[in-house]
DSSP file (Angstrom, degrees, kcal/mol; ACC not computed):
  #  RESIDUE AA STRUCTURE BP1 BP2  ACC     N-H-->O    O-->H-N    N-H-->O    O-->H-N    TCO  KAPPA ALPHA  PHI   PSI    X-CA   Y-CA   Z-CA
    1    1 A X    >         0   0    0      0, 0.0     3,-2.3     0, 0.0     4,-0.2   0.000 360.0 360.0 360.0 -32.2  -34.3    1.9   48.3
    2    2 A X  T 3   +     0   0    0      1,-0.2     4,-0.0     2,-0.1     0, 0.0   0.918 360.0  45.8 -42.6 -41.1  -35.7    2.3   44.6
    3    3 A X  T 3  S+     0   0    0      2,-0.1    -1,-0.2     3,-0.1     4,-0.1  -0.026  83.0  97.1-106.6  20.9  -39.0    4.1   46.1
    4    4 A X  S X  S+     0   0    0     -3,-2.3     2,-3.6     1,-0.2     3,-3.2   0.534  89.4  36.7 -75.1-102.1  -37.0    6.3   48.3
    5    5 A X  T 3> S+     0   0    0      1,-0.4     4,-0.6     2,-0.2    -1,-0.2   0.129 113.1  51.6 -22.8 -13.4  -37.1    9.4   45.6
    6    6 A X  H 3> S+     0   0    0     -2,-3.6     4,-1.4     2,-0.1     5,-0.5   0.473 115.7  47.1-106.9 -32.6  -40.6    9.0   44.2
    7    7 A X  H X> S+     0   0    0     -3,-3.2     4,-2.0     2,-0.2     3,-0.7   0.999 114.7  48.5 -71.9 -37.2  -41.8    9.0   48.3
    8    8 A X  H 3> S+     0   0    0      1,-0.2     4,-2.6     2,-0.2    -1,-0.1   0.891 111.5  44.2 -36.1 -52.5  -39.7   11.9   48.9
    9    9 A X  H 3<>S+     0   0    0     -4,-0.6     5,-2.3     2,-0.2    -1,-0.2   0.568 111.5  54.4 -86.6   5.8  -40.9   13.6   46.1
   10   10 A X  H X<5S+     0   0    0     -4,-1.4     3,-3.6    -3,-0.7     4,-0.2   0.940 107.7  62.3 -71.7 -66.5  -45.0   12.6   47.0
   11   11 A X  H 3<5S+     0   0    0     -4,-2.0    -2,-0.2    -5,-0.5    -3,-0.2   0.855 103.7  36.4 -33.3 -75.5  -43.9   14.1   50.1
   12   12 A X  T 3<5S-     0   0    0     -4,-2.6    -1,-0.3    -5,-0.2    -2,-0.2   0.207 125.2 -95.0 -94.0  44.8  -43.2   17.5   49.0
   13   13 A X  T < 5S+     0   0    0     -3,-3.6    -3,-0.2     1,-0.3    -2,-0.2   0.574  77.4 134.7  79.3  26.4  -46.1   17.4   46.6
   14   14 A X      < -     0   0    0     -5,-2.3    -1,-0.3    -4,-0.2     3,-0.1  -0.323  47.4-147.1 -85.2-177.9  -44.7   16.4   43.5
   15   15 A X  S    S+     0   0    0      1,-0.3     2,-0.3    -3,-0.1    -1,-0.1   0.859  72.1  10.6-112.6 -35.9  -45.9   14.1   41.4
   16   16 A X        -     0   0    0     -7,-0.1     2,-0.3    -6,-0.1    -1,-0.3  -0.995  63.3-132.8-118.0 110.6  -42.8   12.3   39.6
   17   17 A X        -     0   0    0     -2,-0.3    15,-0.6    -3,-0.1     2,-0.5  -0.418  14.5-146.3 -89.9 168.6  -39.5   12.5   40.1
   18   18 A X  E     -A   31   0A   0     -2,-0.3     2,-0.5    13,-0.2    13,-0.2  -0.904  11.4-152.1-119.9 124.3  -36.6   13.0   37.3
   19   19 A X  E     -A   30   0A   0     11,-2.0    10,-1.4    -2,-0.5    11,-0.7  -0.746   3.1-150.9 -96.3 137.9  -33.2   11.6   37.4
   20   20 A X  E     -A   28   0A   0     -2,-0.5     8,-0.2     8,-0.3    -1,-0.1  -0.452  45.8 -60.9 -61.3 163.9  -30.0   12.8   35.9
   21   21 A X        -     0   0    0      6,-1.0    -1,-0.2    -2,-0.2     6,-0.1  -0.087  35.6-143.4 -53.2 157.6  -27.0   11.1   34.7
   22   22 A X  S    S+     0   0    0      2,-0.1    -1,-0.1     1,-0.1    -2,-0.0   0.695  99.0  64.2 -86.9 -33.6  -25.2    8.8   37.6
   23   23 A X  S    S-     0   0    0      1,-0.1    -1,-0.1     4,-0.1    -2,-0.0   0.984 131.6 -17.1 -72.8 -51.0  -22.2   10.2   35.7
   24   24 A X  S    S-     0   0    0      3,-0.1    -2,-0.1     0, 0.0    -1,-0.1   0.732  84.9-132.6-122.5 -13.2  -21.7   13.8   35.7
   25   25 A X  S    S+     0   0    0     -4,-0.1    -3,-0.1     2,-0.1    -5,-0.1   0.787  76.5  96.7  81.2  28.7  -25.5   14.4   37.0
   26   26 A X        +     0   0    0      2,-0.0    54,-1.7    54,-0.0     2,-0.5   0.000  63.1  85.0-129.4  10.8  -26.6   17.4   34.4
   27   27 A X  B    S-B   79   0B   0     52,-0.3    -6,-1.0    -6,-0.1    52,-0.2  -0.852  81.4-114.3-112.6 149.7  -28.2   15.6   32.1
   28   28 A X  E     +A   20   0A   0     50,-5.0    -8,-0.3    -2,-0.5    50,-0.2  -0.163  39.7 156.4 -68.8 134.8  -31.8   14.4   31.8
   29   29 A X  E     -     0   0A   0    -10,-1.4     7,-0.6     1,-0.1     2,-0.2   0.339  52.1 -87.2-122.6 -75.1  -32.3   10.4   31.8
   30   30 A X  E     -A   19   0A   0    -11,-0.7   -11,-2.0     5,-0.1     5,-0.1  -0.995  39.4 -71.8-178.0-178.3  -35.9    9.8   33.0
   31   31 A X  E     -A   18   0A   0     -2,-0.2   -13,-0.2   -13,-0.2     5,-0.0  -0.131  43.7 -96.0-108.5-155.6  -38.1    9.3   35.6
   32   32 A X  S    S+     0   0    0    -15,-0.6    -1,-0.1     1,-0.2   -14,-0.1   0.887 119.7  10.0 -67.4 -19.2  -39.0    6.9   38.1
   33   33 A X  S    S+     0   0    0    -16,-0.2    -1,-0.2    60,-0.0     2,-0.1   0.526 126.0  46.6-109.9  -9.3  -42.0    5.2   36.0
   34   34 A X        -     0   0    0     59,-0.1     2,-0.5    57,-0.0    59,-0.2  -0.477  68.3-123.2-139.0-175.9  -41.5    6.8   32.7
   35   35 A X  E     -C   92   0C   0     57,-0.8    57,-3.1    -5,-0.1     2,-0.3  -0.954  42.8-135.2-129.3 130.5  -39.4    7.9   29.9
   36   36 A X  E     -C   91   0C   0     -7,-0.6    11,-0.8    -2,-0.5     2,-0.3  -0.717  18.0-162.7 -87.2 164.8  -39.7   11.6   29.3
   37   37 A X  E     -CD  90  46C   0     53,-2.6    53,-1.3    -2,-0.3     2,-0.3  -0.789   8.4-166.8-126.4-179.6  -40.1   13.9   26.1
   38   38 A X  E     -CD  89  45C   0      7,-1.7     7,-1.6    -2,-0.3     2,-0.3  -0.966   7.0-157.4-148.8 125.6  -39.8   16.8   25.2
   39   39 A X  E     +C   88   0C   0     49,-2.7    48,-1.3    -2,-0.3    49,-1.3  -0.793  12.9 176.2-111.9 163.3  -41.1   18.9   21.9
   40   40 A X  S    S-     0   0    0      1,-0.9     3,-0.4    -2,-0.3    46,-0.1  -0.754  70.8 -41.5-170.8  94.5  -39.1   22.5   20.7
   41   41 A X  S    S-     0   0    0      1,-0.2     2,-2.6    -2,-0.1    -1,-0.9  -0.191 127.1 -18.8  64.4-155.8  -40.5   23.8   17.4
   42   42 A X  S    S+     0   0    0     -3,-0.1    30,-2.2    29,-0.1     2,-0.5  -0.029 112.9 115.8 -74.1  48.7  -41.1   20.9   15.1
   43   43 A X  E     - e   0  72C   0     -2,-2.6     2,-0.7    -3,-0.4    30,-0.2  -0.859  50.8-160.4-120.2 121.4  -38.9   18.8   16.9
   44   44 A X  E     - e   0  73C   0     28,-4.0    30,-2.6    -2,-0.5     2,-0.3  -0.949  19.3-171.9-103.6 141.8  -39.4   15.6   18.8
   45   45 A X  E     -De  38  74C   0     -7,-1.6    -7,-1.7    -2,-0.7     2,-0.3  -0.995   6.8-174.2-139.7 134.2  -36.6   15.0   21.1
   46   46 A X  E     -De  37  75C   0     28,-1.3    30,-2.0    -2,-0.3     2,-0.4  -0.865  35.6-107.4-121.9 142.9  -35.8   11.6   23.4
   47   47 A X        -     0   0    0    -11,-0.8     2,-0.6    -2,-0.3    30,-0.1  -0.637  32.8-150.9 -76.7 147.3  -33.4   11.2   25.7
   48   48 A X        +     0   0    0     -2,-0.4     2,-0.2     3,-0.0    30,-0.1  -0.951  35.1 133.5 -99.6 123.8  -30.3    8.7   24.5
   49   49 A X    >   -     0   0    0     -2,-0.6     3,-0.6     3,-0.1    -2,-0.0  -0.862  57.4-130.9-173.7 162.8  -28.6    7.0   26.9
   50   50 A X  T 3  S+     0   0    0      1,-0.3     4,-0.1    -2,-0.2    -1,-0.0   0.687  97.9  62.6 -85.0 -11.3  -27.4    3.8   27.6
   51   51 A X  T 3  S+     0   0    0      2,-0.1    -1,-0.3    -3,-0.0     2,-0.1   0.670  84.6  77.3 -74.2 -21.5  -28.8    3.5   30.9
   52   52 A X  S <  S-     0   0    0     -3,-0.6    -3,-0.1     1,-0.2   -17,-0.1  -0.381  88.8 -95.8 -80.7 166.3  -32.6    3.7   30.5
   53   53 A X        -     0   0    0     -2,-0.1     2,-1.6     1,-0.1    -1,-0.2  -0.199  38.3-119.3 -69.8 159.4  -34.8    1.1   29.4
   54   54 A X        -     0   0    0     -4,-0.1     2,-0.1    -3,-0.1    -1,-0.1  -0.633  39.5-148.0-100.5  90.6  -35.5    1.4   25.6
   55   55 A X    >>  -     0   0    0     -2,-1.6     4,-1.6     1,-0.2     3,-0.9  -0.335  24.2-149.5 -72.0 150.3  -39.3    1.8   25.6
   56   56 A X  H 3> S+     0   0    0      1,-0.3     4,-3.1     2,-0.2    -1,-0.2   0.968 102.0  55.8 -66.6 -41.8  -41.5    0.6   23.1
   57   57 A X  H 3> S+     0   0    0      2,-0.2     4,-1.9     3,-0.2    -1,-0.3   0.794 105.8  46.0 -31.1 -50.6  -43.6    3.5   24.0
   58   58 A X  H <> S+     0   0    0     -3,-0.9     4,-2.2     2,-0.2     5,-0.2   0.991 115.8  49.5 -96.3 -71.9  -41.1    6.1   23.5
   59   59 A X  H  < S+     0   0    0     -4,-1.6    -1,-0.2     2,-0.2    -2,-0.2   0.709 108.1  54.0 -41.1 -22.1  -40.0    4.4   19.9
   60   60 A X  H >X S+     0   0    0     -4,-3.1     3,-1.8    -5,-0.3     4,-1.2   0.942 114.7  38.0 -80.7 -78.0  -43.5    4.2   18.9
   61   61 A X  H 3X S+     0   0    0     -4,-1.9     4,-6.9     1,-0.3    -2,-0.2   0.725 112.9  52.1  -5.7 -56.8  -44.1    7.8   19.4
   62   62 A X  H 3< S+     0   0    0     -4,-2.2    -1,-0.3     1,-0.2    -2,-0.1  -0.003 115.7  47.8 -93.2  34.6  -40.6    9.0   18.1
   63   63 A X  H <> S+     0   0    0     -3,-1.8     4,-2.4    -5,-0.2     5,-0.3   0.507 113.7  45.9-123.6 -57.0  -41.9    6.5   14.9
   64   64 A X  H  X>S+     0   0    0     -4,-1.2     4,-2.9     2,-0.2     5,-1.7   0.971 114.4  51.5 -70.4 -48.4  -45.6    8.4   14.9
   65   65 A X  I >X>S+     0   0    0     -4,-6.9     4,-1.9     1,-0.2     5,-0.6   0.791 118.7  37.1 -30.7 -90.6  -43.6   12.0   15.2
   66   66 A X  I 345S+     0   0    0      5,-0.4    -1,-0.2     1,-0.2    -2,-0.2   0.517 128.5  25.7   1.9 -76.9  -41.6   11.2   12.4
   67   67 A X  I 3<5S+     0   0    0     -4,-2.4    -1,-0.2     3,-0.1    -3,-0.2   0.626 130.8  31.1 -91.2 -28.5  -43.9    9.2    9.8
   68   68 A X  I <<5S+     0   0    0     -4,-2.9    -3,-0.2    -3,-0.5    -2,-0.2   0.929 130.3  29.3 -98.8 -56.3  -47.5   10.7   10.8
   69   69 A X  I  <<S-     0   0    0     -4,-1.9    -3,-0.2    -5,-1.7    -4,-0.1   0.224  96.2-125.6-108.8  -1.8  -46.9   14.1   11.9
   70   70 A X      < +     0   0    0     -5,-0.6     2,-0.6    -6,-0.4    -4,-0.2   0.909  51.3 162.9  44.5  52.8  -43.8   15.0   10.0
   71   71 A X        -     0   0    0     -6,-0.3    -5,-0.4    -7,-0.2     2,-0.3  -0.836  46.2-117.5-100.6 108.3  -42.0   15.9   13.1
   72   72 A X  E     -e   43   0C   0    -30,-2.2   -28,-4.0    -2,-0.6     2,-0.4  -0.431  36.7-154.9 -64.4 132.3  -38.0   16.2   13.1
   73   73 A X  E     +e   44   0C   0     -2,-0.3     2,-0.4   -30,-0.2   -28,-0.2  -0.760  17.1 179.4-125.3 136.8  -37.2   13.4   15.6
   74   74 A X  E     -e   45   0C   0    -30,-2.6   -28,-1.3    -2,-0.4     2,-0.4  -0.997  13.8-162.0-131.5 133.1  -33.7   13.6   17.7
   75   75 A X  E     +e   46   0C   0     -2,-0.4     2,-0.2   -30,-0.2   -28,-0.2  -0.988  41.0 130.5-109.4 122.2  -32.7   11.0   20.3
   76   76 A X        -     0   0    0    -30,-2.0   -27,-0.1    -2,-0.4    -2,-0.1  -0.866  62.6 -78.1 170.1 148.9  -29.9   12.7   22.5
   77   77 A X        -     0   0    0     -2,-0.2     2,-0.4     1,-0.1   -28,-0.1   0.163  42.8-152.0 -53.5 170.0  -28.6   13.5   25.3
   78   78 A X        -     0   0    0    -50,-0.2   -50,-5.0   -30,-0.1     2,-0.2  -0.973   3.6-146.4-139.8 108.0  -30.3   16.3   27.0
   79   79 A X  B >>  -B   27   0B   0     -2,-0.4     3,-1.8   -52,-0.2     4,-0.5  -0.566  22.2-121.1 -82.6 158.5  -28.5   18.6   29.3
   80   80 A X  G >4 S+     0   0    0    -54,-1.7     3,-3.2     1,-0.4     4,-0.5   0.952 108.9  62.4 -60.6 -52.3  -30.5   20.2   32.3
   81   81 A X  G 34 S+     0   0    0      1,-0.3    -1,-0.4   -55,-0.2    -2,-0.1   0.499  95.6  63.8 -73.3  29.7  -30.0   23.6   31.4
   82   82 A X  G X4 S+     0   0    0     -3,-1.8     3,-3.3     1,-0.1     4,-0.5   0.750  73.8  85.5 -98.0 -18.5  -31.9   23.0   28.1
   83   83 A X  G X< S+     0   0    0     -3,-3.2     3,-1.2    -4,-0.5    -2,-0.1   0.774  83.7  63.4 -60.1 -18.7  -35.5   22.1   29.6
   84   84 A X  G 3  S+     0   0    0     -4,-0.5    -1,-0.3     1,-0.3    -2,-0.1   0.728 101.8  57.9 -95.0 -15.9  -36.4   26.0   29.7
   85   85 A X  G <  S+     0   0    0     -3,-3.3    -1,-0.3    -4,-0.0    -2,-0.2   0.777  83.5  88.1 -77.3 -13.6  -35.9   25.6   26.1
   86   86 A X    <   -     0   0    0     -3,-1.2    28,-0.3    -4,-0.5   -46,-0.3  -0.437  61.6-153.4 -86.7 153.7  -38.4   23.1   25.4
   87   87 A X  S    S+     0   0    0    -48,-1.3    28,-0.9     1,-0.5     2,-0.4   0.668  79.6  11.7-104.0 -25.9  -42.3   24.3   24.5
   88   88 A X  E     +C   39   0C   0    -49,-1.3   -49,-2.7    26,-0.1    -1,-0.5  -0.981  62.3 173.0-167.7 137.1  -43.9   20.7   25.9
   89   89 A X  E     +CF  38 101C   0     12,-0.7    12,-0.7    -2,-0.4     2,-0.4  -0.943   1.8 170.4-134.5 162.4  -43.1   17.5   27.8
   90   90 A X  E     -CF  37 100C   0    -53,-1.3   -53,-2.6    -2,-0.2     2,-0.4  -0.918  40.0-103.2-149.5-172.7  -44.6   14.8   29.0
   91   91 A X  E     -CF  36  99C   0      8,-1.9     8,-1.4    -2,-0.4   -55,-0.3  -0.960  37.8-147.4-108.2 129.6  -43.7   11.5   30.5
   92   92 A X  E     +CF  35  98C   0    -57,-3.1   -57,-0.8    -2,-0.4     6,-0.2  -0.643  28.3 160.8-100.6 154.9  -44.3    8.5   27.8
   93   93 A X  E  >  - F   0  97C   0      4,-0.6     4,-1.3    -2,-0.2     3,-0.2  -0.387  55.6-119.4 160.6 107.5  -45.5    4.9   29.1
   94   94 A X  T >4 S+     0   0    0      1,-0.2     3,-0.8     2,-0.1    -1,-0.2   0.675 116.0  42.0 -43.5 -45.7  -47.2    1.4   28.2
   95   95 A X  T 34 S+     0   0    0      1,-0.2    -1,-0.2     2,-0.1     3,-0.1   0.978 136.7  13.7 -96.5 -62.8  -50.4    2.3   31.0
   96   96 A X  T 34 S-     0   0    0     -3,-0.2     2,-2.9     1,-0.1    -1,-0.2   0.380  80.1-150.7 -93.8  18.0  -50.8    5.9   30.1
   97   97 A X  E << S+F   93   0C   0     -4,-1.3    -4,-0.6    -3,-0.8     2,-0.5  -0.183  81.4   0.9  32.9 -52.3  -49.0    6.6   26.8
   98   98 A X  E     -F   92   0C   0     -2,-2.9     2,-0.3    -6,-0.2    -6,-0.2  -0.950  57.0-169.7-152.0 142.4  -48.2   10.3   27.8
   99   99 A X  E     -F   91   0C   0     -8,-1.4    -8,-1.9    -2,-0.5    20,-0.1  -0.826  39.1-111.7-104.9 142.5  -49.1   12.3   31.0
  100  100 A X  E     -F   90   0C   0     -2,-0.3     2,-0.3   -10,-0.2   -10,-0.2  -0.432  23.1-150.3 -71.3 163.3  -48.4   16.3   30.5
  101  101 A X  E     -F   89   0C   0    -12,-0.7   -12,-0.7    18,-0.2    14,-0.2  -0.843  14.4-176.3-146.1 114.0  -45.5   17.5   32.6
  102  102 A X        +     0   0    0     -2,-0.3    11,-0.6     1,-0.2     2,-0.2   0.347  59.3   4.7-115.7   7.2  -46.3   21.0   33.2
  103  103 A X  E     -G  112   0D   0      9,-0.2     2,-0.5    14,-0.1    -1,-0.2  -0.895  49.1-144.3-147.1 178.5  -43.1   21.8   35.1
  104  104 A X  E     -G  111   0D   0      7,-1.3     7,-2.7    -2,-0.2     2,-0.5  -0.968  15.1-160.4-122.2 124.2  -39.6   20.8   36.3
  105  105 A X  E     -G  110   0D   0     -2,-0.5     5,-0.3     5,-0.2     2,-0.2  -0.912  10.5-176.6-105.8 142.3  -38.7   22.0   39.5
  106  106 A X        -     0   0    0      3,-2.5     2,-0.7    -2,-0.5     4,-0.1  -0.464  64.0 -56.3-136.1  79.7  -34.6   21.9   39.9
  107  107 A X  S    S-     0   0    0      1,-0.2    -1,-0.2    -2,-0.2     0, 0.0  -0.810 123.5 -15.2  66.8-127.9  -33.7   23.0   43.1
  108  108 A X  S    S+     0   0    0     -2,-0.7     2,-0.5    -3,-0.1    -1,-0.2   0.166 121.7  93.5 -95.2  10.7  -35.0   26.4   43.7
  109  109 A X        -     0   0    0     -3,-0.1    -3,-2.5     2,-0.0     2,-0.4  -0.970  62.8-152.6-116.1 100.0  -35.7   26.8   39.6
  110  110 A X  E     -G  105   0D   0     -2,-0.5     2,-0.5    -5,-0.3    -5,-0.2  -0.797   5.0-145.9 -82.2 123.2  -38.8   26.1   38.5
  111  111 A X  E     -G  104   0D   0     -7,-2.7    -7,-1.3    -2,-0.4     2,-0.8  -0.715  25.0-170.2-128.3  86.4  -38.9   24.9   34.8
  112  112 A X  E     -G  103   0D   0     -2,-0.5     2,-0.4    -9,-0.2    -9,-0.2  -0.747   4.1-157.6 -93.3 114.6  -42.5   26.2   33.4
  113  113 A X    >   -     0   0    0     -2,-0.8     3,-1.9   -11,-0.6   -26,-0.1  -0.565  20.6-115.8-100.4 163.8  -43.5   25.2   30.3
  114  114 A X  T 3  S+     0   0    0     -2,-0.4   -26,-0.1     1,-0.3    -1,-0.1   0.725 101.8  57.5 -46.3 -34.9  -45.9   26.6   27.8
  115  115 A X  T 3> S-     0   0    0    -28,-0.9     4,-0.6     1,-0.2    -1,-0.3   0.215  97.6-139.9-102.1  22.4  -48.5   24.2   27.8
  116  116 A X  T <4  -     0   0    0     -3,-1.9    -1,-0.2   -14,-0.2   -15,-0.2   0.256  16.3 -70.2  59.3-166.2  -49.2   24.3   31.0
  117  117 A X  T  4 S+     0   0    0      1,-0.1   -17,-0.1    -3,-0.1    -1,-0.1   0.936 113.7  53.4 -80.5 -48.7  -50.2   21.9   34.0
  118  118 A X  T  4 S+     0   0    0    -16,-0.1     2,-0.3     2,-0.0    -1,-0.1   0.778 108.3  13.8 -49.2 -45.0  -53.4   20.7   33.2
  119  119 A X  S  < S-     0   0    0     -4,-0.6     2,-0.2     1,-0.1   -18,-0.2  -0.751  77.0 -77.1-129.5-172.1  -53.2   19.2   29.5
  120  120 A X        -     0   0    0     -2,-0.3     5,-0.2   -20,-0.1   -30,-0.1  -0.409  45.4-106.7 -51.7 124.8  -51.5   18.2   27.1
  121  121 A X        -     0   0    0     -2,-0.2     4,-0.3   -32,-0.2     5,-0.1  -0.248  36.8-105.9 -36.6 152.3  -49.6   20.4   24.5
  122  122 A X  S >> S+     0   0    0      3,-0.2     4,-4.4     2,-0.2     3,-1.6   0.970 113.1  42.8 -58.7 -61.7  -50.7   20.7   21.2
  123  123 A X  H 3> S+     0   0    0      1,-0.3     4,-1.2     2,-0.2     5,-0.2   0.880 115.4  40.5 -94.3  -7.0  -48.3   18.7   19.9
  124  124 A X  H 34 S+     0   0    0      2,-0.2    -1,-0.3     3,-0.1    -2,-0.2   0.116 108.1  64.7-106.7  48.0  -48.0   15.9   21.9
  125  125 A X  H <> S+     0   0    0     -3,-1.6     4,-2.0    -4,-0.3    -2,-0.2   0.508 104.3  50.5 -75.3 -64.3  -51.8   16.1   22.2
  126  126 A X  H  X S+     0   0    0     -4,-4.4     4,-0.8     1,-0.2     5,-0.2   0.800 115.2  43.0 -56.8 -34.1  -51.4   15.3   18.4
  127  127 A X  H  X S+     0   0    0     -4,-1.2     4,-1.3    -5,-0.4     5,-0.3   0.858 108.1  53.0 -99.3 -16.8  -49.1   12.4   19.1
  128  128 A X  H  > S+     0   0    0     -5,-0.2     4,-2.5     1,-0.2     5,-0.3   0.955 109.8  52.6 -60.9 -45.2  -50.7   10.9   21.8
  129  129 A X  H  < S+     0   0    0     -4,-2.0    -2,-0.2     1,-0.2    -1,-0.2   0.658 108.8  46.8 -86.5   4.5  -53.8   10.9   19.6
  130  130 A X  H  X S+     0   0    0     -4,-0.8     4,-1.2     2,-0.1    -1,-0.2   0.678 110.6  56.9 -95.3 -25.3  -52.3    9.1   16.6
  131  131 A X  H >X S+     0   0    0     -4,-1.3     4,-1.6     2,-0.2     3,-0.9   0.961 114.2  32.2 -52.2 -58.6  -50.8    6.7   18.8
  132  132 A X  H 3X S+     0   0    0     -4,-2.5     4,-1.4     1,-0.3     6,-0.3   0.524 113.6  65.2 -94.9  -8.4  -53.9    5.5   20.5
  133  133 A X  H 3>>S+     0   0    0     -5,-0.3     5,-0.8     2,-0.2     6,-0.8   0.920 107.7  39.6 -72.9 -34.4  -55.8    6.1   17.4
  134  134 A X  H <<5S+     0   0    0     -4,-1.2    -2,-0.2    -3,-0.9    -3,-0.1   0.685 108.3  63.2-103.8  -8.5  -53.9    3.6   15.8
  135  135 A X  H  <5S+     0   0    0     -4,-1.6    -2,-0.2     1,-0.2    -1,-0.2   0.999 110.8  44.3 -53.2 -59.5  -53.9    1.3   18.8
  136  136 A X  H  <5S-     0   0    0     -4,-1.4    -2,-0.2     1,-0.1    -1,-0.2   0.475 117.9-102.0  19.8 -82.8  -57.2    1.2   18.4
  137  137 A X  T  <5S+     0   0    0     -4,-0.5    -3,-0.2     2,-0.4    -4,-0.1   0.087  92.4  99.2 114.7 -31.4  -58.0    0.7   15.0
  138  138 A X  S   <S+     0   0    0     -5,-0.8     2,-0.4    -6,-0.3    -4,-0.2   0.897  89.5  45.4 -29.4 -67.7  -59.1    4.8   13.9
  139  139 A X  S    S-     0   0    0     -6,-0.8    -2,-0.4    -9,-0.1    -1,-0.1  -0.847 104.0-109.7-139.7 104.0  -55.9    5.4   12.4
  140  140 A X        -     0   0    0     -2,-0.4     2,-0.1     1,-0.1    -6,-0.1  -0.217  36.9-130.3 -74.7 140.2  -54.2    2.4    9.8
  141  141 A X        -     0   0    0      1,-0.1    -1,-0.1    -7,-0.1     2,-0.1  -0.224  21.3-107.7 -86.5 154.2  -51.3    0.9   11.7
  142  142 A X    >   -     0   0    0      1,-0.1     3,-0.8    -2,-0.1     4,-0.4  -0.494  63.0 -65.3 -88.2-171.1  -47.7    0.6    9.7
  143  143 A X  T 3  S+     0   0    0      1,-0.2     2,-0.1     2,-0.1    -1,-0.1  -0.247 116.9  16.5 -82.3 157.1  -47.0   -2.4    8.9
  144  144 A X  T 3  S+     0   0    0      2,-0.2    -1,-0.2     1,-0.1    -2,-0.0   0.139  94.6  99.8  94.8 -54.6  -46.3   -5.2   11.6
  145  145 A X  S <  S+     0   0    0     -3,-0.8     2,-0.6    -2,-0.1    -1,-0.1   0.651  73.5  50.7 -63.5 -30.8  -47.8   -3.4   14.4
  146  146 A X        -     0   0    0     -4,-0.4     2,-0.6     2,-0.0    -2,-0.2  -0.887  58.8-177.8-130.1 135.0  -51.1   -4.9   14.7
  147  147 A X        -     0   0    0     -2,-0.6     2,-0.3     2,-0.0    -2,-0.0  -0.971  21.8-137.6-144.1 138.4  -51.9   -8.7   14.9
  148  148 A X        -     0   0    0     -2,-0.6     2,-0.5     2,-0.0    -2,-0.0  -0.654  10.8-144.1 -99.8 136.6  -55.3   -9.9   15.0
  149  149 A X              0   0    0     -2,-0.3    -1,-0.0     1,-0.1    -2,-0.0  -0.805 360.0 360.0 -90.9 116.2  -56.0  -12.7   17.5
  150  150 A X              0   0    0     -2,-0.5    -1,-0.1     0, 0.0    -2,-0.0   0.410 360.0 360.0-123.0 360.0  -58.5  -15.0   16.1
């Protein structure tokens, strides 16, 4: 039953689907593989709630916003009818760190966003590449983050 809703949505040609709250079912929580984000001016925003998994991913990011990129960083909920506000999103994730999300379809409303289908946003273009820069090794890790294997 888990894989009904991401075959559904294969089916009619999505790529990911996105859940809302169990509770009142207008707010964003995430999707079936991923945590999304979302940027709005110099803002990083993560969903809070108590129901998703806490990803490392998403905290390392909403760490890089923050500390690297001087990005104001908000974790809270996020009601549906806000996504048309947001400039950029993506889906966040240990295997691909972020994928673009270049729209949200919600019933018959389709959710476009600026940065289109194809890439990345500018600015989580910029945090994606500070991330993996400092996975890496490019880019000096904060402290803690990296342990060397001998």
């Amino acid at each position: 039953m888990s894989l009904h809703a991401i075959v559904e949505a294969h089916k009619q040609g999505f790529a990911e689907n996105l859940y809302p709250d169990s509770r009142t079912r207008t707010l964003v929580e995430e999707t079936g593989g991923a945590n999304i984000i979302f940027v709005k001016g110099n803002k990083f925003v993560t969903v809070k709630s108590p129901t998703i998994l806490p990803s490392i991913t998403r905290r390392s990011l909403e760490y890089v916003a923050e500390k690297y990129l001087g990005m104001e960083v908000e974790e809270r909920e996020i009601p549906l009818t806000e996504l048309p506000e947001f400039e950029e999103a993506g889906l966040c994730g240990t295997a691909a760190v972020i994928s673009p999300v270049g729209m949200i379809v919600n019933g018959d409303k389709e959710i476009a966003f600026p940065s289109g289908m194809e890439k990345m946003g500018p600015k989580i273009q910029k945090l994606y590449d500070t991330l993996t820069g400092i996975q890496m090794g490019r880019i000096e890790a904060p402290e803690g983050w990296i342990c060397r294997i001998k």
